[in-house]
LUMTI-810810 format. One record per atom (N, C-alpha, C): residue number from 0; atom name; x, y, z. Coordinates in pm, 1 decimal. Example, Ala and Ser with C-alpha at 12.3 -4.5 7.8 and 13.67 -1.06 7.14 Angstrom:
2
- 0	N	1319.0	-569.0	780.0
- 0	CA	1230.0	-450.0	780.0
- 0	C	1320.0	-330.0	780.0
- 1	N	1285.0	-225.0	708.0
- 1	CA	1367.0	-106.0	714.0
- 1	C	1290.0	3.0	787.0
//
This chain:
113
- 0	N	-1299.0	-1271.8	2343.7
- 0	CA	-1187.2	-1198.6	2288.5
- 0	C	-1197.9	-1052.2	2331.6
- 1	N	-1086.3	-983.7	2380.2
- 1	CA	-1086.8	-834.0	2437.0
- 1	C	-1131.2	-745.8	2316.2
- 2	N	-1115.9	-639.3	2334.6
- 2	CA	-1114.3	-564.6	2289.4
- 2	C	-990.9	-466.3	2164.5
- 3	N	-897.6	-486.4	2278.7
- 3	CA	-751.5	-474.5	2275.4
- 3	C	-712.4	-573.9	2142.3
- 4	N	-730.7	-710.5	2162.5
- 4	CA	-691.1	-822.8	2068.3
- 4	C	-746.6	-791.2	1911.1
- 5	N	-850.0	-759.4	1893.1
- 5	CA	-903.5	-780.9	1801.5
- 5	C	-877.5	-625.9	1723.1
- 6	N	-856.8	-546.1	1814.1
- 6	CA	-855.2	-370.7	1712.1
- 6	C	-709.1	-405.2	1638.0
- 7	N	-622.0	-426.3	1600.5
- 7	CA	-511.2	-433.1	1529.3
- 7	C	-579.2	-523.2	1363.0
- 8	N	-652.3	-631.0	1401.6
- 8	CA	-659.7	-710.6	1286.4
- 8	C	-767.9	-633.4	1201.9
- 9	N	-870.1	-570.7	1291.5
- 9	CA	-1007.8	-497.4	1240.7
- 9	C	-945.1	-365.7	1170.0
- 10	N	-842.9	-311.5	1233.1
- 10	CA	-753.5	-176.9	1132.9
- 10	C	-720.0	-258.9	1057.2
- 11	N	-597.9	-316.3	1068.3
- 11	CA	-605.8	-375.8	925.8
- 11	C	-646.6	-417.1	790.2
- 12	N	-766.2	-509.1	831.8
- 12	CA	-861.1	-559.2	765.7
- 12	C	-921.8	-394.4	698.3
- 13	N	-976.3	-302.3	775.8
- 13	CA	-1047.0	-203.5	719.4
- 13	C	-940.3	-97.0	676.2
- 14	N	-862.6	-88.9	692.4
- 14	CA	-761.8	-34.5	607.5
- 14	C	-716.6	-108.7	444.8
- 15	N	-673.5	-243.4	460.7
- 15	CA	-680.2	-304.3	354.2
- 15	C	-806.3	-264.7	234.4
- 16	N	-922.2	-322.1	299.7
- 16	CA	-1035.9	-300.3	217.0
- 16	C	-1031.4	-137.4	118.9
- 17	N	-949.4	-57.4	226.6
- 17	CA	-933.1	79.5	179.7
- 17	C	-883.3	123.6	75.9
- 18	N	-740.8	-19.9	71.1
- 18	CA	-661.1	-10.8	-20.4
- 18	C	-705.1	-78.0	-171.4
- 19	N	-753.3	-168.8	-152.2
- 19	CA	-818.9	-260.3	-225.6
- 19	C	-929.7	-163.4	-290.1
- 20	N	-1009.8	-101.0	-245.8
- 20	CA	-1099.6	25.1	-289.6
- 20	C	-1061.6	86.1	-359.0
- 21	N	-939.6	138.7	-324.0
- 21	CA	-868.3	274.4	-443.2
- 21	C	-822.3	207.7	-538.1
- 22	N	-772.5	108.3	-551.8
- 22	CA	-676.4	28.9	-630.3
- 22	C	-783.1	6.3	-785.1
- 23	N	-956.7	-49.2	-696.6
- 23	CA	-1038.8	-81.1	-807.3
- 23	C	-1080.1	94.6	-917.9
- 24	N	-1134.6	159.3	-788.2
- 24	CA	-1198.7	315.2	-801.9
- 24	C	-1086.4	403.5	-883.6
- 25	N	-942.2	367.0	-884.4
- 25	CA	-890.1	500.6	-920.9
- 25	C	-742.5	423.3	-983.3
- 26	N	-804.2	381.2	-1107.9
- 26	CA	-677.0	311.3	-1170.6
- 26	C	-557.8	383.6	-1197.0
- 27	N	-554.1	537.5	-1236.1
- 27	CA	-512.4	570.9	-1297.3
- 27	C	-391.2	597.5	-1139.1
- 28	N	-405.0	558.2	-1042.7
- 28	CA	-241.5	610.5	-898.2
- 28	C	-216.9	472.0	-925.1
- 29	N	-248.6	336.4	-1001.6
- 29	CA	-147.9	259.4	-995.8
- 29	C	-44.4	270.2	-1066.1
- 30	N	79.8	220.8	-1012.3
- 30	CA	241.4	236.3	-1094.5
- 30	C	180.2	179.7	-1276.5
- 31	N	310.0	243.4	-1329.3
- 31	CA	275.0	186.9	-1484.8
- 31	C	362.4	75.8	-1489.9
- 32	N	475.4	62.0	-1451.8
- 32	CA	596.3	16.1	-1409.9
- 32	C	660.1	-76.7	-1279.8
- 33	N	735.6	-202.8	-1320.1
- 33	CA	729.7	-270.5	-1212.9
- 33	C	830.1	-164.9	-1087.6
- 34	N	921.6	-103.6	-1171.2
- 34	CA	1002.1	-26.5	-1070.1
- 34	C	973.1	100.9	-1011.6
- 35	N	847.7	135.4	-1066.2
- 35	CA	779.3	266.1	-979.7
- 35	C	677.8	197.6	-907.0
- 36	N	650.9	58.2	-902.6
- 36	CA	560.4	-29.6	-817.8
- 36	C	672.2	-69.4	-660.7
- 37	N	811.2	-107.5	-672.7
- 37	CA	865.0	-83.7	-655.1
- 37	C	916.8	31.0	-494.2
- 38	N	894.7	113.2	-594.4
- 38	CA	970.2	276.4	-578.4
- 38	C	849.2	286.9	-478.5
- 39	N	726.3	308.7	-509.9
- 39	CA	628.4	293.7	-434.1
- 39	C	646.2	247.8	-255.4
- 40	N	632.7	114.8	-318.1
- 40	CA	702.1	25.3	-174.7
- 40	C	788.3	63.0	-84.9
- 41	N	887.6	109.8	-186.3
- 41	CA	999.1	161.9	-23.5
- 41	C	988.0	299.6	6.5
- 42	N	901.6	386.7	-77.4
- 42	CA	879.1	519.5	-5.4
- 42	C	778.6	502.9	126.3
- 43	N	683.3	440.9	78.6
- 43	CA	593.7	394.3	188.0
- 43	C	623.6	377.6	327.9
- 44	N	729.6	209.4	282.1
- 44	CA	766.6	189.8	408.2
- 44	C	843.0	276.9	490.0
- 45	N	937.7	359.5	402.1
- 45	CA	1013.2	480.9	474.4
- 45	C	939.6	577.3	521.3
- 46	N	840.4	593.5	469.8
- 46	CA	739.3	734.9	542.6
- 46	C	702.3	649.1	677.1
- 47	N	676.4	519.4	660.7
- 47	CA	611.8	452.7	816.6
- 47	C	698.7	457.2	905.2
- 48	N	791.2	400.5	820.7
- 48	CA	915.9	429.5	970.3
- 48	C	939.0	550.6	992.2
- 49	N	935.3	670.0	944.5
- 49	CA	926.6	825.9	1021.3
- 49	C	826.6	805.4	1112.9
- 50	N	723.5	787.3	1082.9
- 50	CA	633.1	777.8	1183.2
- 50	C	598.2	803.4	1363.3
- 51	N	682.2	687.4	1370.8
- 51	CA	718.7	742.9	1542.7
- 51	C	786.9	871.1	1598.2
- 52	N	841.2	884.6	1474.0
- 52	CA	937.5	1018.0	1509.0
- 52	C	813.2	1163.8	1488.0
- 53	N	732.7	1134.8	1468.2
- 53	CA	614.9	1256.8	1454.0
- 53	C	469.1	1285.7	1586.9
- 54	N	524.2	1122.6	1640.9
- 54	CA	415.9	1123.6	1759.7
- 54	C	473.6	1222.4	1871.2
- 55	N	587.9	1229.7	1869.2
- 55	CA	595.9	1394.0	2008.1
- 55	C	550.5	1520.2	1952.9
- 56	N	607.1	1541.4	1822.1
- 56	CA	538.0	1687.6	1829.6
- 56	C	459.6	1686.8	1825.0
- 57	N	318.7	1580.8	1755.0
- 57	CA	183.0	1604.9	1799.5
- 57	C	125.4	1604.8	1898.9
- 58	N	187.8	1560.4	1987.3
- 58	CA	98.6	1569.4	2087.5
- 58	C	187.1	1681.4	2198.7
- 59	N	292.2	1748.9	2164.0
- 59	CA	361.4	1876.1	2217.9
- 59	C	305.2	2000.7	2154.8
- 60	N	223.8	1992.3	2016.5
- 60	CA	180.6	2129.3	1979.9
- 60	C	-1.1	2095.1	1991.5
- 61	N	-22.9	1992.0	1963.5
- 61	CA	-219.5	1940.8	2020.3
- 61	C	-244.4	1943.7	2135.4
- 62	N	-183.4	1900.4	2233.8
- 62	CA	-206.4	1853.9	2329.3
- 62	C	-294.8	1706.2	2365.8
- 63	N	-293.9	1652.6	2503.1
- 63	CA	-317.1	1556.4	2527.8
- 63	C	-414.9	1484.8	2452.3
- 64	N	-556.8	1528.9	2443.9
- 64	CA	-661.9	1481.7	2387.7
- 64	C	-703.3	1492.3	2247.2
- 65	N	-648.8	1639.7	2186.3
- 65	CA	-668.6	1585.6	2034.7
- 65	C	-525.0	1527.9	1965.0
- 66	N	-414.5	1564.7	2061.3
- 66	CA	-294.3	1522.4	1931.8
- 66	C	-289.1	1364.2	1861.3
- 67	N	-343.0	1286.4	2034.1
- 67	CA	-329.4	1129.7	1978.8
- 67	C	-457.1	1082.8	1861.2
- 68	N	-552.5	1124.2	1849.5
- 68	CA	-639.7	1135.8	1755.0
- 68	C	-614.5	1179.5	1615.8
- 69	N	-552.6	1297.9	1589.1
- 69	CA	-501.9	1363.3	1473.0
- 69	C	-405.2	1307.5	1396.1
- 70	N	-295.5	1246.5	1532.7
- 70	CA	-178.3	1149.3	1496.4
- 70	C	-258.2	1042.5	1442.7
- 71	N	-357.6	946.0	1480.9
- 71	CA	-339.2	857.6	1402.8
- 71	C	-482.1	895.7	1264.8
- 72	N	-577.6	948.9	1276.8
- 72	CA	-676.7	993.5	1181.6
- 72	C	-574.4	1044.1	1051.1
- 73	N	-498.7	1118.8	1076.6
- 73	CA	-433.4	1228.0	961.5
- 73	C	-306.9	1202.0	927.2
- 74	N	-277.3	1117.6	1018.6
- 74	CA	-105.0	1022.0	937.0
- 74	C	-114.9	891.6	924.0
- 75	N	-141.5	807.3	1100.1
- 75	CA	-128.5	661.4	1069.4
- 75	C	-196.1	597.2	983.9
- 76	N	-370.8	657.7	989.4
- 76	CA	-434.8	564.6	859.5
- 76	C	-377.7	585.6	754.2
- 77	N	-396.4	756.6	691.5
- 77	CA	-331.4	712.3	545.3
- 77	C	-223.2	681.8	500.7
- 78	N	-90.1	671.7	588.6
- 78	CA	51.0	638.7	564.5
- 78	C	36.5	447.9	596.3
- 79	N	-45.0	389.5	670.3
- 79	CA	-32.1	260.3	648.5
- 79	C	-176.0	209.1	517.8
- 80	N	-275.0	309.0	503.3
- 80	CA	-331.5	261.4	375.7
- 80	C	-213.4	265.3	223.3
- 81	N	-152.8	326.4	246.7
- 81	CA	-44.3	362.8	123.6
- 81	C	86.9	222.2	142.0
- 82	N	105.4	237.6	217.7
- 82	CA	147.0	69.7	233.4
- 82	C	141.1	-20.5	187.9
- 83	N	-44.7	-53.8	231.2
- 83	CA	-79.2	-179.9	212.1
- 83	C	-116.8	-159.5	43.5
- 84	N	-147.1	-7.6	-30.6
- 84	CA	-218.5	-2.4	-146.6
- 84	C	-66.4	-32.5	-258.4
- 85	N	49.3	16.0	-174.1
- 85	CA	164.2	-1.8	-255.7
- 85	C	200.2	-137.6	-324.6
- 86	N	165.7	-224.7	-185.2
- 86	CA	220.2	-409.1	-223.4
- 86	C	59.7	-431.8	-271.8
- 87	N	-7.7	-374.0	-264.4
- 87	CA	-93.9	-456.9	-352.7
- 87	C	-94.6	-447.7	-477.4
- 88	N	-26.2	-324.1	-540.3
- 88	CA	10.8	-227.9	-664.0
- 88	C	135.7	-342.9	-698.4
- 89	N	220.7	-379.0	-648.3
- 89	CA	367.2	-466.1	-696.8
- 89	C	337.5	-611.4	-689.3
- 90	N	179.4	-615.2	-591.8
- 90	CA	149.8	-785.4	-603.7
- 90	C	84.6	-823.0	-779.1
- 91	N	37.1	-687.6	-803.7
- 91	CA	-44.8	-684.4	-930.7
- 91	C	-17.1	-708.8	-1042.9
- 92	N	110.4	-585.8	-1020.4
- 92	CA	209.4	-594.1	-1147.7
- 92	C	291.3	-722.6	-1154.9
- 93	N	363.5	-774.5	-1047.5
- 93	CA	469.8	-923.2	-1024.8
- 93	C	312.8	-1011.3	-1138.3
- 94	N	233.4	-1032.4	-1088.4
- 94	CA	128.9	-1098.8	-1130.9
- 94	C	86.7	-1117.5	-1287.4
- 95	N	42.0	-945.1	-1343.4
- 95	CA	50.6	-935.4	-1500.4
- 95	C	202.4	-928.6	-1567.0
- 96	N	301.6	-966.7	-1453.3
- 96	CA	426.0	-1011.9	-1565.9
- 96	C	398.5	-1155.2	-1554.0
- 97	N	397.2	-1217.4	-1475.8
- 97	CA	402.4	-1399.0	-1471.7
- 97	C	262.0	-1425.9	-1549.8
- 98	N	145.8	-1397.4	-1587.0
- 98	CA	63.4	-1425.0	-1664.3
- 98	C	61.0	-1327.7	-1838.1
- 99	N	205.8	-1275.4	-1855.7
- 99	CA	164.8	-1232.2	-2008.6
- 99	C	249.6	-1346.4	-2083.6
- 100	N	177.2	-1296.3	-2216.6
- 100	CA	223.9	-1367.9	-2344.4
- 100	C	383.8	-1333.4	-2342.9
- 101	N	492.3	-1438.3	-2413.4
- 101	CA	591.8	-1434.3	-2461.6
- 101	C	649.8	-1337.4	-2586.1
- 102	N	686.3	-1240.7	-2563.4
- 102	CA	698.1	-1124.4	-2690.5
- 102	C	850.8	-1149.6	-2702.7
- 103	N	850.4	-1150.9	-2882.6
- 103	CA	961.6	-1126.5	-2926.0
- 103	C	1026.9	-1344.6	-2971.5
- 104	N	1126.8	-1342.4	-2945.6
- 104	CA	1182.3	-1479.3	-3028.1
- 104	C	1137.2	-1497.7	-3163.8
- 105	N	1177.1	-1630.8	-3206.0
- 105	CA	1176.0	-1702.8	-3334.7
- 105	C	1059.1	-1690.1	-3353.1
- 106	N	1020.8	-1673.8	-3508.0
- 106	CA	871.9	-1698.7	-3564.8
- 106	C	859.5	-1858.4	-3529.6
- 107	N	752.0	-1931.4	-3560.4
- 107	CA	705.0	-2061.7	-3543.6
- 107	C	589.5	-2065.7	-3695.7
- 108	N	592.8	-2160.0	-3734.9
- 108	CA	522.2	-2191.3	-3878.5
- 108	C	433.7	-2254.7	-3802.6
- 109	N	308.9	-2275.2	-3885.8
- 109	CA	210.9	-2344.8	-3825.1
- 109	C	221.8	-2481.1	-3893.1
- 110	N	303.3	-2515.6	-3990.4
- 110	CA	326.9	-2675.4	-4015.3
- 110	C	432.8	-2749.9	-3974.5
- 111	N	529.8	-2677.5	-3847.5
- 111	CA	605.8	-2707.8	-3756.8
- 111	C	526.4	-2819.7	-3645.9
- 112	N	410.6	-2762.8	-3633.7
- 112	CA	413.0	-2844.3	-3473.7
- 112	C	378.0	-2962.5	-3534.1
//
């Protein structure tokens, strides 16, 4: 397997882990809310898609050898760790709604059932 092949899944993978890290380490940046879990999500993805639009001026005011470095050290990792930390933040929450208790309805007697 090249070299080439395998660096996309290995960012990934170690980016994930990144996300997965903060998520355990620093409860308090997860959403409280499914719609700021949400809100999360599509800011994210909208900051990624700017993205390309930021690779000329870095490398028009860096130049050749440090801009492509800076570009991805100081934007791409942490704008796609925020990503992946976002859906893991709305996989969480979707999750502790489908596993809570039923609040609210009819009382139930216990010489009903």
């Amino acid at each position: 397997m090249a070299a080439k092949e395998i660096l996309e899944p290995a960012t990934l993978l170690g980016l994930g882990m990144v996300a997965v890290w903060i998520w355990v380490r620093y409860p308090r940046l997860r959403p409280s809310s499914l719609m700021r879990a949400v809100v999360h999500v599509v800011s994210s993805f909208c900051l990624f898609a700017l993205l390309p639009y930021s690779i000329s001026p870095c490398l028009g005011a860096l130049g050749k050898p440090v801009g492509p470095l800076l570009f991805i050290v100081l934007l791409l990792m942490p704008t796609l760790t925020w990503v992946l930390f976002s859906w893991l933040c709305l996989i969480a929450r979707l999750h502790d709604m489908a596993d809570s208790k039923p609040r609210g309805g009819h009382p139930v007697r216990a010489d009903a059932a």
